[in-house]
N, C-alpha and C positions, 0 to 999 in steps of 0.2 A: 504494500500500500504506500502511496506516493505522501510524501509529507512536505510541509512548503513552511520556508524561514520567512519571519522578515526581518530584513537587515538594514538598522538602522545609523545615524549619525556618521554619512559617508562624506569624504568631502566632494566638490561637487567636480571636481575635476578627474573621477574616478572611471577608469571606460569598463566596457564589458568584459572584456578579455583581462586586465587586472584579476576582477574577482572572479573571473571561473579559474585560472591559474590558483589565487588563495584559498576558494573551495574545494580544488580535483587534489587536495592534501588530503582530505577525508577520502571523498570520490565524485566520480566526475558528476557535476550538477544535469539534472533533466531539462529542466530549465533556467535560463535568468533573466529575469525583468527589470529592465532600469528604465525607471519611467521619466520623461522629459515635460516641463512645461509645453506648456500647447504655443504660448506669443512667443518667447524666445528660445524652445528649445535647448534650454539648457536642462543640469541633471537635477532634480528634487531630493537630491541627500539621502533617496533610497533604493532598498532593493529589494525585491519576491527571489528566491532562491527552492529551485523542487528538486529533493531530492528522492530515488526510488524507494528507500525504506526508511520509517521512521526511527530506525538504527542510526542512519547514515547523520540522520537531519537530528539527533540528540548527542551526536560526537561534535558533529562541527557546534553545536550552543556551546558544549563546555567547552570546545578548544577558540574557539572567536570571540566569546561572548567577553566584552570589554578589553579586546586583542585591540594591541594600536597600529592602524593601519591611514598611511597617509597622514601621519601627526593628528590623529585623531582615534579617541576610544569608542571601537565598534558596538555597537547594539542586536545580539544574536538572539532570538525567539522564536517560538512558534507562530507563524504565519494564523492571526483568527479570521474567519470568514465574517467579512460584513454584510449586512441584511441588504437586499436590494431597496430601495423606494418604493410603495403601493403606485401604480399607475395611475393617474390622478383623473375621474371622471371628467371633469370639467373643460379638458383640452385645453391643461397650461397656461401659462402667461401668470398670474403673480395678481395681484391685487383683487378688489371684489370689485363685481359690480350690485348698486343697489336698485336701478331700475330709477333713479331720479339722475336727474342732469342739473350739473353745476350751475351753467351755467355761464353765461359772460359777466363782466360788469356793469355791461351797459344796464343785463336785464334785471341783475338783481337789483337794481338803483331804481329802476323801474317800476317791479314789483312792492318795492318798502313802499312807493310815494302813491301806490294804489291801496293803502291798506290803510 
């Protein structure tokens, strides 16, 4: 059964090929994810690391876990599953609507001087 690290506080100039070379010290990773900012593609200081048995992936916690790598003390753990988001009925977008309109200024200046 496949088990999945996450490996934190990387610094951000870290490539892939780094950490699969500091990983295949256990064994060689199944996968590695480094995930990049969306605007400028750079690194986000972390990493998804899968390895094929949860043997593999509780060697490398105690052999990395606060290892200094890159002048920096790594963060080695068990990868937890986040819940996805419920799909949202409404079709998106953010705010409510109440079914009344604001209006301009003209009209509500309007409105006060009709009442």
């Amino acid at each position: 059964m496949a088990a999945k690290l996450f490996v934190g506080n990387l610094d951000f100039k870290t490539t892939r090929g780094e950490l699969e070379t500091l990983f295949s010290e256990i064994a060689r990773p199944v996968d590695l994810f480094l995930p990049t900012e969306r605007g400028t593609g750079r690194p986000r200081g972390f990493a998804l690391v899968e390895f094929e048995t949860e043997d593999q992936a509780r060697q490398a916690i105690a052999r990395f876990n606060n290892f200094q790598f890159g002048g920096r003390s790594l963060r080695v753990n068990l990868a937890e599953d986040r819940p996805r988001p419920a799909p949202s009925l409404s079709g998106g977008g953010g705010g409510s609507y109440s079914g009344k309109s604001k209006g301009s200024r003209r009209n509500l200046r309007a409105r006060k001087r009709s009442l």
